[in-house]
C-alpha positions as CSV (number, residue, x, y, z in Angstrom):
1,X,0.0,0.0,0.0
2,X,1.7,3.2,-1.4
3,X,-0.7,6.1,0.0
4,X,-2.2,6.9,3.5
5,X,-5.5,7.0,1.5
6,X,-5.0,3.1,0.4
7,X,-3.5,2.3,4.1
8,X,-6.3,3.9,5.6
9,X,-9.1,1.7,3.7
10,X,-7.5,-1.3,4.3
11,X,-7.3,-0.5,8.5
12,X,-11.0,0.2,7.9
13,X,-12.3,-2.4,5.9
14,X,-10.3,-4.7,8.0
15,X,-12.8,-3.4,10.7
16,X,-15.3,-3.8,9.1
17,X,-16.2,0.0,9.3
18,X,-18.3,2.2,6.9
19,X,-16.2,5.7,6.1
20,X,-19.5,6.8,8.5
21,X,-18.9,5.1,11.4
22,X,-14.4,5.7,11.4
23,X,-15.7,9.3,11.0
24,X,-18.3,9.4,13.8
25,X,-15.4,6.8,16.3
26,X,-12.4,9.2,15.2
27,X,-14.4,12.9,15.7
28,X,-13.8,13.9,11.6
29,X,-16.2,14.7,9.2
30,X,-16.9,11.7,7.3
31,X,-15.6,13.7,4.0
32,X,-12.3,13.6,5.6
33,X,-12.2,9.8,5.0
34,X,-13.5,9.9,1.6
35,X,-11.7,12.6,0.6
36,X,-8.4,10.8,2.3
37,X,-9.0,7.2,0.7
38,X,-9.4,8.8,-2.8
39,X,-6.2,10.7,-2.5
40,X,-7.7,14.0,-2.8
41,X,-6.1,15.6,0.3
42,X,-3.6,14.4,2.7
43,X,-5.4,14.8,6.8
44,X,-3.4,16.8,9.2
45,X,-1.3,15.5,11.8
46,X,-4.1,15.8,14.3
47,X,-6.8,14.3,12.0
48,X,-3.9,11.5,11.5
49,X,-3.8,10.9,15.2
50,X,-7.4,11.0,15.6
51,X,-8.2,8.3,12.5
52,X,-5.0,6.1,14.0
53,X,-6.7,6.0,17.4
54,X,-9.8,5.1,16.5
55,X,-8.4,2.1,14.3
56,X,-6.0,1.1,16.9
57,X,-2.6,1.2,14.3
58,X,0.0,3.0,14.2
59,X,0.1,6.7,13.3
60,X,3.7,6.1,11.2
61,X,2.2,3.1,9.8
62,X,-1.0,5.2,8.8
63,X,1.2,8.3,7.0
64,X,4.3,6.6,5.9
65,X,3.7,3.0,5.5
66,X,6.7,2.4,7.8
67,X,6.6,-0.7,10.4
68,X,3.1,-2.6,11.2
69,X,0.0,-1.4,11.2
70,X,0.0,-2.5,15.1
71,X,3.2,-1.7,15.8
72,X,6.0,-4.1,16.4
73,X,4.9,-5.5,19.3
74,X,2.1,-7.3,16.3
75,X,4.5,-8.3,14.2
């Protein structure tokens, strides 16, 4: 997975979440996601945080594709 937006789908399709509900769990608009997963903006560090903590991976992981998705403790 080469782009937050493609990393971010799979952490939520892997829980089974609509772009809805990750928005409503991580306090984002639910454009945010969309707009993320399509690779039409890139969150803020904050939003980052916020969609990371509600999937429960790793913010690096979630930006740069770097490590696990649950960190290395996971692996």
């Amino acid at each position: 997975m080469e782009t937050v937006g493609e990393r971010l789908r799979w952490a939520r399709e892997r829980q089974l979440l609509t772009q809805e509900a990750l928005a409503a769990r991580a306090g984002v608009l639910d454009v945010t996601i969309s707009r993320t997963e399509n690779g039409h903006t890139t969150p803020t560090v904050g939003t980052l945080r916020k969609l990371a903590d509600a999937l429960g991976v790793d913010p690096v992981w979630l930006r740069f594709g770097e490590g696990e998705p649950w960190g290395e403790a996971a692996a």
